[in-house]
N, C-alpha and C positions, 0 to 999 in steps of 0.2 A: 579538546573535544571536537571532533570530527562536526559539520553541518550535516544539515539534510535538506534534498534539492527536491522538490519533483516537480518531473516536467510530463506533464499531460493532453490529452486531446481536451480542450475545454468542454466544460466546467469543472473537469476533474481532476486536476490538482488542484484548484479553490475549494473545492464540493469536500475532498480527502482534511485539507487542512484544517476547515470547519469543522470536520467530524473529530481530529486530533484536538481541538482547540474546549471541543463540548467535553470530550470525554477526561480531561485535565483538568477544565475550568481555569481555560486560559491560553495563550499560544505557548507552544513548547519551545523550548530555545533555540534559536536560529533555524528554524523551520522558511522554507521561504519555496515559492512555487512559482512555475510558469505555465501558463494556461496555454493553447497553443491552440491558435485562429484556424477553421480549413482550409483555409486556403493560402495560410502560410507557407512560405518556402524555407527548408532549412537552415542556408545563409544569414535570411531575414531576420528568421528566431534564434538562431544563436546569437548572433550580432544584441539583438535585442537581450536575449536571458543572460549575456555575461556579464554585465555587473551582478547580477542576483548571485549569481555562480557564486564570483568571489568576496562577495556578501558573505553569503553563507559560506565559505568556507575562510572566512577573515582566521583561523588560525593555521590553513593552509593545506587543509583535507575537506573532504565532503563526501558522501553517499550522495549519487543522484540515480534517484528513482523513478523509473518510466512504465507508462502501460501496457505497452505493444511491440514486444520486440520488431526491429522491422520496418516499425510505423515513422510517420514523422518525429513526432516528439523522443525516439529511439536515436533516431537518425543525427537531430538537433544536438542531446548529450554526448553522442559519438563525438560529434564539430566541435563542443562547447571542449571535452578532452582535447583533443586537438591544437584550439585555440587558447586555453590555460594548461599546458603543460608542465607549467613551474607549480601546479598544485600538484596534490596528491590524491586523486579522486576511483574511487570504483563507480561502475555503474549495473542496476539490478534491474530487469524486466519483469513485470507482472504483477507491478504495485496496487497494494490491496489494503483494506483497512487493519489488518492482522498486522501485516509487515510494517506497517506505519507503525503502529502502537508500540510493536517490539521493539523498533527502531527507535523510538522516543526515549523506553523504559531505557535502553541500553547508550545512549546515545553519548557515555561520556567514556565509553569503552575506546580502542585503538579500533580504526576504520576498518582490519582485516578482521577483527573480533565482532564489531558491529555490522559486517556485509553478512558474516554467516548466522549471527541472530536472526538480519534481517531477512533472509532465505529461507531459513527455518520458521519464522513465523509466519511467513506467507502460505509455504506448505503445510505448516501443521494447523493455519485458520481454515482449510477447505477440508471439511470435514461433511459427509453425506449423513443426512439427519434424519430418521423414522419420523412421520408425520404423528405417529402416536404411541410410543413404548407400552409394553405390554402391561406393566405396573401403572400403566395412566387410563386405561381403558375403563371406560365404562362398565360395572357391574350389570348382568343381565336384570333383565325384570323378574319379578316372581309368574310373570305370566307365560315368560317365557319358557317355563318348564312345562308349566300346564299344556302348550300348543306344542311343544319338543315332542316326537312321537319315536320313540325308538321299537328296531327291531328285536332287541332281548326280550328272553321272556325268563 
């Protein structure tokens, strides 16, 4: 069973893993995060995050999950590959509470099975919401016919 990594701009890989932890009622298995300081450099936080790494990938894979492609904590998993190359790791930008979730449910799948759940649940949690479906709307008033003035006659 593959781990799961995320490494984040702080508080958000803590904040993520809280909200995996509520929605379980409990931490999910080898779930492990690295917060990631501003003013860290990426050196620093890799050096720092790789025990967690191989923590979480103690059977020798792992998903690790970042928020920003680009950004530091992108930067850091790039180094942390790098630096644990005897694993076997993907890495996925744009970690969301979707792709967490999915990524739990699925998380005992093979890594190449679990990276594309986890893409897919990321994509298919960003969904554009009506403020109010048309079946949820309020029913007019009866007064409001009264004051309604139409031009038929």
């Amino acid at each position: 069973m593959p781990g799961l990594f995320i490494i984040a701009h702080a508080p958000l890989a803590s904040a993520l893993k809280e909200c995996a932890s509520h929605v379980y009622a409990g931490c999910p298995q080898r779930l492990l995060v690295v917060d990631v300081a501003p003013d860290a450099s990426v050196e620093a936080a890799a050096a720092d995050a790789l025990p967690a790494l191989r923590e979480a990938a103690s059977d020798g894979s792992a998903l690790m999950m970042v928020d920003v492609f680009g950004a530091t904590p992108s930067n850091v998993a790039i180094r942390l590959a790098e630096l644990a190359s005897d694993l076997k790791l993907q890495i996925v930008a744009g970690v969301n509470l979707p792709m967490l979730l999915r990524s739990v449910c699925y998380q005992d799948e093979s890594l190449d099975a679990l990276t594309a759940r986890a893409t897919a649940g990321a994509i298919q949690g960003v969904i554009q919401v009506a403020p109010s479906a048309p079946q949820q709307q309020s029913l007019r008033s009866s007064s409001h016919a009264a004051t309604h003035h139409s031009s038929q006659q």
